[in-house]
N, C-alpha and C positions, 0 to 999 in steps of 0.2 A: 851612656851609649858607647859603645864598644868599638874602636876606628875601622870604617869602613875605608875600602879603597874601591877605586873606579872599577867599575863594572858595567853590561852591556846585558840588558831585558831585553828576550823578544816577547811580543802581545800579538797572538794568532788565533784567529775566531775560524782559520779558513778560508776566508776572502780576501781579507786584508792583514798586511804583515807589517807591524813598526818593531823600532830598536830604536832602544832608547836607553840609554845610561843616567845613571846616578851621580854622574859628573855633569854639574851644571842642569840637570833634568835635560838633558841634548837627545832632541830628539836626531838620529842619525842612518836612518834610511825610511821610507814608508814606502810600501811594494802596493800599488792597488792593482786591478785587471783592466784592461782597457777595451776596446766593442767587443773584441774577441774573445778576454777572458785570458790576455795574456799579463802577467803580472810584471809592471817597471817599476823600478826606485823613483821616485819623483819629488824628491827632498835632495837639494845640495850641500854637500856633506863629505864627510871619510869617512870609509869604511872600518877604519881600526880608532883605538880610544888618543893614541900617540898622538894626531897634532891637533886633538882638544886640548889633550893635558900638558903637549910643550908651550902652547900659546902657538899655532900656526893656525888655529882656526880662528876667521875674522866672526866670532859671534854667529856662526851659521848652526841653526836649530836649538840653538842654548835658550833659557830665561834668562831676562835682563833685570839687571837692578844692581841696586836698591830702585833706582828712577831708569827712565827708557830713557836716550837723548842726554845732550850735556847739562851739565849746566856751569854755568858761565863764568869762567876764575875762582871755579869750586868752592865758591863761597854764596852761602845764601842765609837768611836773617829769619829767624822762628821763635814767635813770643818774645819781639826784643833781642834774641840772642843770636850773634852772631856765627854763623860756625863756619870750617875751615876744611874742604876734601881732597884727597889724591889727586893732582894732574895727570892724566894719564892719557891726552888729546886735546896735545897744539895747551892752549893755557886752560883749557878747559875738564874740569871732569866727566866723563863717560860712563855711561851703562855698569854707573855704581864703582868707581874708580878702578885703585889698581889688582883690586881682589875683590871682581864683583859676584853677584851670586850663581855665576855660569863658570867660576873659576874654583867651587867649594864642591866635596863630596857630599850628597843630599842623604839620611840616613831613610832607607826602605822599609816603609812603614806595612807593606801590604803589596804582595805581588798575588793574584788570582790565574790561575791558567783557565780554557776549557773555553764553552762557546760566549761568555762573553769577558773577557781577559781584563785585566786593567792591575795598573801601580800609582802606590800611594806615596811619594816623596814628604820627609819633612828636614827641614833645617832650620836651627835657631839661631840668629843672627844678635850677638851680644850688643849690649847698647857702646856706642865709641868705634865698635868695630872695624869702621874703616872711617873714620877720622877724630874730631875731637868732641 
């Protein structure tokens, strides 16, 4: 795979308008019409890729992982073995520690334009990756 860097898709059918980058698969505005047929953002978010990718965004419209929620003194026990994760909230680990997968460029596997639009993310998340 060849390094991708942050980037910002838009998916337009016509009615409905999303953006969504490849950084974190964030999605970062959805435009739909409202009685009238007038179209709002209705996703809280930024509008530029900058405080996804300095860390100013608090997890808004990103995937979470490896796990959603913490878990508990980043330590948890699987077949017997004990394993050990990044703290990265208060003694706890979060939303897949200190590089979780809302903080990795996702390699674009499939972007469709036309009337019905869509993108296909993939990232391969090595084993140990973000702990032991």
């Amino acid at each position: 795979m060849a390094d991708q860097k942050p980037q910002l898709f838009e998916l337009n059918n016509g009615t409905i308008k999303v953006m969504v980058s490849n950084y974190g698969c964030t999605i970062t505005s959805l435009f739909v019409p409202d009685k009238d047929g007038k179209l709002d953002d209705v996703v809280l978010g930024f509008d530029t890729l900058e405080p996804y990718v300095n860390g100013s965004a608090p997890y808004f419209g990103c995937i979470v992982g490896r796990v959603a929620n913490r878990i508990k003194e980043g330590k948890f026990t699987l077949n017997g073995t004990e394993y050990s994760l990044p703290i990265n909230n208060g003694p706890n680990s979060l939303h897949g520690g200190l590089k979780g997968f809302d903080k990795v460029v996702w390699e674009v596997v499939e972007h469709k334009q036309g009337d019905n639009p869509s993108i296909t993310f993939k990232y391969h998340a090595r084993d140990g990756e973000e702990g032991d």
